[in-house]
Residue, then its C-alpha position, 0 to 999 in steps of 0.5 A: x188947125x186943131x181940127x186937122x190935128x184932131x182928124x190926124x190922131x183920131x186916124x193914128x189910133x185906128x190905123x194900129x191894130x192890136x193883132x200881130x200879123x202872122x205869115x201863113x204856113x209856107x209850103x214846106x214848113x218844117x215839124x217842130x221836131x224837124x226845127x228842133x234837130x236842126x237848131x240844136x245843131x244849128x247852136x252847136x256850130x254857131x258855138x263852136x265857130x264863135x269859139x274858134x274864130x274871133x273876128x267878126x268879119x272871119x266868123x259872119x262869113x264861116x257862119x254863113x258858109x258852114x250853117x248852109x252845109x249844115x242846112x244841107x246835111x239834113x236835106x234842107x236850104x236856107x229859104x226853107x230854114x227861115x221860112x220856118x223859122x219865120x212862122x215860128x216866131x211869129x207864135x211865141x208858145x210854139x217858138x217857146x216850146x222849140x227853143x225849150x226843147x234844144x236847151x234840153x237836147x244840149x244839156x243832155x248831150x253836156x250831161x253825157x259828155x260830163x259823165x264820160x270825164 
């Protein structure tokens, strides 16, 4: 018994690894200034929906609808929006280094809208 509990942990411990399995770059990945346009837009619908539409039910399925709209405004499709998002956030620096990057596009843009108050 002891033997078998042993045999069992020892292959437990071997069985983890300790790299994160990253997927590889899909086909059609976008730049990261690409990723950067789009999800700075993608925060600003989001916003304004969640605002505008407080029911969870009536908000997921406008989401849904206006963020594939969006997706389309800029030439692109949902697989192809989360594909890349996917291999982003498997690299945490460059994910990091993306959403570093909409925070200052927003705030410039609160900047400009301030100032034109």
């Amino acid at each position: 018994m002891t033997r078998t509990l042993f045999i069992l942990i020892l292959l437990f411990c071997f069985s983890c690894t300790r790299t994160i399995e990253r997927p590889p770059a899909p086909k059609k990945l976008l730049s990261k200034e690409k990723m950067v346009e789009v999800m700075t837009e993608m925060v600003k619908l989001e916003s304004y929906v969640k605002e505008t539409y407080k029911q969870v039910p009536v908000y997921h399925k406008l989401m849904i609808h206006s963020g594939d709209s969006l997706l389309h405004d800029f030439d692109l499709n949902r697989e192809v929006y989360e594909n890349s998002i996917n291999y982003y956030s498997s690299r945490q620096d460059e994910m990091k280094a993306i959403y570093d990057e909409v925070l200052e596009e927003l705030n410039k843009e609160l900047g400009k809208l301030q100032s034109e108050k």
